[in-house]
C-alpha positions as CSV (number, residue, x, y, z in Angstrom):
1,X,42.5,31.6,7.6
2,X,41.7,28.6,9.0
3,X,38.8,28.1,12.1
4,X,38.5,25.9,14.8
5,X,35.4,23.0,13.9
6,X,33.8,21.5,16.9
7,X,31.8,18.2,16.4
8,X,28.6,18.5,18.5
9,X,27.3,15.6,20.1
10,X,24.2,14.3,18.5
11,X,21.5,13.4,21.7
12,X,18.6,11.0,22.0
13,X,16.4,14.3,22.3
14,X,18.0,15.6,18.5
15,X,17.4,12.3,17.0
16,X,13.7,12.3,18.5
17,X,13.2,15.9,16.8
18,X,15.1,15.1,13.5
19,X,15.1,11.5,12.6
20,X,12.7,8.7,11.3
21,X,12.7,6.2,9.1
22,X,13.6,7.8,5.8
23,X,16.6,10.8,7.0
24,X,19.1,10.4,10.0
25,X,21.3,13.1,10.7
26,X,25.2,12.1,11.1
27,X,27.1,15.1,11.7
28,X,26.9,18.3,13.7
29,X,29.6,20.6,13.2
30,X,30.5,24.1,14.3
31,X,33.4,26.3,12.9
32,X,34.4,28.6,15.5
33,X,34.4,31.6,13.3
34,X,33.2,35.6,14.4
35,X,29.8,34.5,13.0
36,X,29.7,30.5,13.7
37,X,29.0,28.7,11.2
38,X,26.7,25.4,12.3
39,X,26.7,22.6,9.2
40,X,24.7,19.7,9.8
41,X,24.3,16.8,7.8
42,X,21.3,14.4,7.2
43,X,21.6,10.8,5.5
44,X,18.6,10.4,3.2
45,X,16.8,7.5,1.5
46,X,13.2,8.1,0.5
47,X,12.4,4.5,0.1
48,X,14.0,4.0,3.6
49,X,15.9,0.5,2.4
50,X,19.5,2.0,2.4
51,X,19.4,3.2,6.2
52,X,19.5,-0.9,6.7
53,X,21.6,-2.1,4.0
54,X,24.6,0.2,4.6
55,X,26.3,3.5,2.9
56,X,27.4,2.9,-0.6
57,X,30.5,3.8,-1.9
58,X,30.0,6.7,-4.8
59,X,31.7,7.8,-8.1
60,X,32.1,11.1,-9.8
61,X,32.6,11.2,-14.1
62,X,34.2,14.3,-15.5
63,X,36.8,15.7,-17.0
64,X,40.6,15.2,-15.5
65,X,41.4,19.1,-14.7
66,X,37.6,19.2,-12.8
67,X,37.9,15.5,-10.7
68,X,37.9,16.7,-7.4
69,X,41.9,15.3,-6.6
70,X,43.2,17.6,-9.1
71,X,41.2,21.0,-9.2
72,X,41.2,23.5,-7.1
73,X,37.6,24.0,-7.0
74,X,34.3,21.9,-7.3
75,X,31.9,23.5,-8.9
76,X,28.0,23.2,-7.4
77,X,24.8,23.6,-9.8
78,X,21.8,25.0,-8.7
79,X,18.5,22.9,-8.8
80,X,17.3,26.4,-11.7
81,X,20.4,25.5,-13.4
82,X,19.2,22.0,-14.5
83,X,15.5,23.3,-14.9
84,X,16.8,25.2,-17.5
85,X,18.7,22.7,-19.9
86,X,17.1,21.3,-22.6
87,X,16.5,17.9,-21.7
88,X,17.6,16.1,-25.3
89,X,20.9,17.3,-23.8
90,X,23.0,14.1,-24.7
91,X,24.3,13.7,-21.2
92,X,21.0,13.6,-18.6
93,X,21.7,16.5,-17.8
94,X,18.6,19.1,-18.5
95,X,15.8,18.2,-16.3
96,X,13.0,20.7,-16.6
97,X,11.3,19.0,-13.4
98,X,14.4,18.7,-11.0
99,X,13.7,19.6,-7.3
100,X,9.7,20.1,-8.4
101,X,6.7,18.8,-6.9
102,X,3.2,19.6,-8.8
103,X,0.9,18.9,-6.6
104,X,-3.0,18.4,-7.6
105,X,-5.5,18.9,-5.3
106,X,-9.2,21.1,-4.8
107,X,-9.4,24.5,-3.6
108,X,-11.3,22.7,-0.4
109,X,-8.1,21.3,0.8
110,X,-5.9,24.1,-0.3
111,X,-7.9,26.4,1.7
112,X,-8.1,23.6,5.1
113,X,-4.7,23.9,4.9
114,X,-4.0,27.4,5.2
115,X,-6.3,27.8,8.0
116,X,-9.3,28.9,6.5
117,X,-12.8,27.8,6.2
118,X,-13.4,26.2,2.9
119,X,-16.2,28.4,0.5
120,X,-19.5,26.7,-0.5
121,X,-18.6,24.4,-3.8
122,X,-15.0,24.4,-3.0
123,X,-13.9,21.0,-3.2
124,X,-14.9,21.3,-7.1
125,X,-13.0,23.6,-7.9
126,X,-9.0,22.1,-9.1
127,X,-6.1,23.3,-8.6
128,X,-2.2,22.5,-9.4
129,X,0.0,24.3,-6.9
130,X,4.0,23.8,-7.9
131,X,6.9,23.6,-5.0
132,X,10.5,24.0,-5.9
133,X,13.5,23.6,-3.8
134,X,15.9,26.0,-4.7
135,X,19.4,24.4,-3.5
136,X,23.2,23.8,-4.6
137,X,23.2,20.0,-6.0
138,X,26.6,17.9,-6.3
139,X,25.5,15.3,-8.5
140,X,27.1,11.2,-8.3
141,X,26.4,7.7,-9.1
142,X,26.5,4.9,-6.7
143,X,29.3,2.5,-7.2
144,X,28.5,-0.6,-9.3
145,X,30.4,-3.3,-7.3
146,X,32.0,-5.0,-9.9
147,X,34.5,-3.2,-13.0
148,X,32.6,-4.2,-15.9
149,X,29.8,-2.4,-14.2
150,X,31.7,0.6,-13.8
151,X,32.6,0.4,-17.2
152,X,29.7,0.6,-18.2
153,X,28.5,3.0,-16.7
154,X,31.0,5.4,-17.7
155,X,30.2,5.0,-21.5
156,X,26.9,5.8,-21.0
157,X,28.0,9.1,-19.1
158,X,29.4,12.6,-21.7
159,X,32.3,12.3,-24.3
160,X,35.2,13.7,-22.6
161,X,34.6,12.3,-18.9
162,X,37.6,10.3,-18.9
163,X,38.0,10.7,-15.2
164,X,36.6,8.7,-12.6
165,X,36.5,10.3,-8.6
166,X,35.6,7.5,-5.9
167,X,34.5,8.8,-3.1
168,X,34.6,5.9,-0.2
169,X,32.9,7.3,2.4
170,X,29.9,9.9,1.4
171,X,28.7,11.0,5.1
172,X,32.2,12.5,5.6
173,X,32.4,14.0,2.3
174,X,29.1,15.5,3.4
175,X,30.5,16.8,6.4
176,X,33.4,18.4,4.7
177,X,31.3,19.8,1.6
178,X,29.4,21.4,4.2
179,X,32.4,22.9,5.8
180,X,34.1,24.0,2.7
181,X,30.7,25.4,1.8
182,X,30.1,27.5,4.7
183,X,33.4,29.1,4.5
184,X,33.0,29.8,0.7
185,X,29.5,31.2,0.3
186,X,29.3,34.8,0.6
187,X,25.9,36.9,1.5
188,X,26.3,38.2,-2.1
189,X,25.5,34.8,-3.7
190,X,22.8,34.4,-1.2
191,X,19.3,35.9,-2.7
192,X,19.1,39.5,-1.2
193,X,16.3,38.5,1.3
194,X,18.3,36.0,3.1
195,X,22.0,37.8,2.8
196,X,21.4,39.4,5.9
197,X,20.7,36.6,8.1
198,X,23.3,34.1,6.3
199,X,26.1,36.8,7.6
200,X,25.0,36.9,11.0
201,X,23.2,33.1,11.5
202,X,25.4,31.2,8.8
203,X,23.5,27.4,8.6
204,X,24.4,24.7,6.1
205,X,22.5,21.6,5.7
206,X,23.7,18.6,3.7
207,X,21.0,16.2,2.6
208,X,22.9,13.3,0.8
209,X,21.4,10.1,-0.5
210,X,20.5,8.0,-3.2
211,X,17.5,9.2,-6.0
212,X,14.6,7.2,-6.7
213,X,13.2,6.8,-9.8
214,X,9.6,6.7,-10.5
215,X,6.9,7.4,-13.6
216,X,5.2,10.2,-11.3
217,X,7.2,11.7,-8.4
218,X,4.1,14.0,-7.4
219,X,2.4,10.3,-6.1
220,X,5.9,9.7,-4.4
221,X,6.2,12.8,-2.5
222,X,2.7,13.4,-1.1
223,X,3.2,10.1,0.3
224,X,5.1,12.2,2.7
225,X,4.6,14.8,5.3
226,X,4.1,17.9,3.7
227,X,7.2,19.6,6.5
228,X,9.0,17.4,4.5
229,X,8.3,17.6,1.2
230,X,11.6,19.7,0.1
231,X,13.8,17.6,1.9
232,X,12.3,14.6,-0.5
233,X,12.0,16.5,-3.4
234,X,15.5,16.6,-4.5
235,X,15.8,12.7,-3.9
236,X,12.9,11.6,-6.5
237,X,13.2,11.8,-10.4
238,X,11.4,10.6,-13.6
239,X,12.0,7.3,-14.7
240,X,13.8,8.4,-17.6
241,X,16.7,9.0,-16.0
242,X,17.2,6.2,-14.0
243,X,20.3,4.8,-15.9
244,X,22.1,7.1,-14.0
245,X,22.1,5.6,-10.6
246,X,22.5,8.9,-9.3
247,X,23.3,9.7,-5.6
248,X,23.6,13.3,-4.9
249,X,24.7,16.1,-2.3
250,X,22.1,18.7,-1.8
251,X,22.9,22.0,0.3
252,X,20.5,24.6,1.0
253,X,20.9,27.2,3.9
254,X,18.3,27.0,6.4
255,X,16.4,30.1,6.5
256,X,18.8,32.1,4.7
257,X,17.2,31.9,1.7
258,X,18.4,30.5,-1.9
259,X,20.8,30.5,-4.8
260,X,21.2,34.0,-6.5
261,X,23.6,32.7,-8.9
262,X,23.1,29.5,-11.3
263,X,26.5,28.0,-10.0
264,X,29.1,28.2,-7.1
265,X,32.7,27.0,-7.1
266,X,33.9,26.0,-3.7
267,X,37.8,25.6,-2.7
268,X,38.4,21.9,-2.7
269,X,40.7,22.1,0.9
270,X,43.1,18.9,1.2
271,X,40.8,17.9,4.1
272,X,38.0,17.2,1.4
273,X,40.6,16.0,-1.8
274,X,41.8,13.3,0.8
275,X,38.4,12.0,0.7
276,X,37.9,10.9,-2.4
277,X,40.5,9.5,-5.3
278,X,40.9,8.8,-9.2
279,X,40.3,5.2,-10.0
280,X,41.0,3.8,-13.0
């Protein structure tokens, strides 16, 4: 069944609420469905330089039957998924830290925070409080711009990738991921406290940028306002993995809660396969 998808225009007032100078949203969509279905997507660079620069072209490694122009399905990994590989995994692929912040601090400022008045001796007391952002990751490499460079970078990727998926034009791959998304995702692979609201108020948001690499992400992302500390999050990895130029697609679900499952295959509609293509 297909649904009608309206384009909302994006206002001075939205980009006042929503943007500055490290996420600008590009797209806000609604699929006219019996429970709309509102997908918005947000361009993100936590060092800020690729909002000026320009949008990078982005390439996919895998296996033939699972590059996007020939499967049916993509499959999305949850942010727990990668947490739990072991991280001498041959391809980068466990991360034990992805999507976490540990954040050290005193009990003085945890407590200032929450409202409350700080106890006597307080700010001696240390504490290491740990955020995650649970979300569904599609992970990428930007696009070296010249072909030894791409072929490079796809020895240093898993045996057996021996397809390569460009994908020209990210922000409306984004918007169609979202889509394709919305209309996949059940309540029943929504954790139970948010299955109710994701059938009634279904939200997607795309977040979809390039990672920064860095030998302590915590200093990175207090850098930042803490309201936005899961949007950054996702975007900021150890050095260790840097080889990997990785730009990513993260989706989470507004207030609808997380990931029950570790995975989730979405139908790859022609409207997304059309957006990307095998290159040699």
């Amino acid at each position: 069944m297909s649904y009608k998808i309206v384009d909302m225009p994006i206002t001075d007032d939205v980009r006042r609420a929503n943007d500055s100078l490290y996420h600008r949203i590009e797209h806000a969509v609604r699929v006219e469905r019996p429970f709309a279905l509102n997908v918005y997507v947000r361009r993100v660079n936590v060092s800020s330089r690729a909002l000026i620069v320009g949008q990078p072209k982005v390439v996919r490694f895998s296996e033939s039957r699972y590059a996007i122009p020939n499967s049916e399905n993509i499959r999305l990994r949850t942010a727990a998924y990668y947490r739990e590989w072991e991280e001498s995994d041959k391809c980068g692929i466990g991360d034990s830290e992805e999507a976490t912040f540990r954040r050290s601090t005193d009990f003085a400022t945890f407590q200032r925070e929450a409202g409350q008045i700080p106890i006597s001796g307080a700010h001696h007391i240390q504490l290491t409080s740990v955020h995650r952002k649970e979300c569904w990751v599609l992970c990428t490499s930007i696009a070296p711009p010249w072909p030894t460079g791409m072929d490079s970078m796809r020895a240093s990727v898993c045996q057996g990738y021996e397809a390569t998926t460009l994908i020209a034009n990210p922000s409306e791959f984004a918007r169609q991921l979202g889509i394709d998304f919305g209309n996949t995702l059940r309540p029943t692979d929504v954790e139970r406290s948010g299955q109710l609201l994701w059938e009634f108020r279904p939200q997607v948001v795309v977040d979809h940028g390039p990672v920064i690499y860095t030998e302590s992400p915590s200093d990175v992302i207090e850098k930042f306002p803490q309201a936005d500390w899961g949007l950054v999050t996702p975007f900021v990895k150890r050095t260790r993995f840097s080889g990997q130029e990785e730009y990513r697609f993260v989706i989470s679900i507004g207030g609808s809660g997380g990931p029950k499952e570790r995975s989730l295959d979405v139908t790859v509609t022609e409207e997304l396969r059309a957006l990307t293509n095998l290159v040699d």
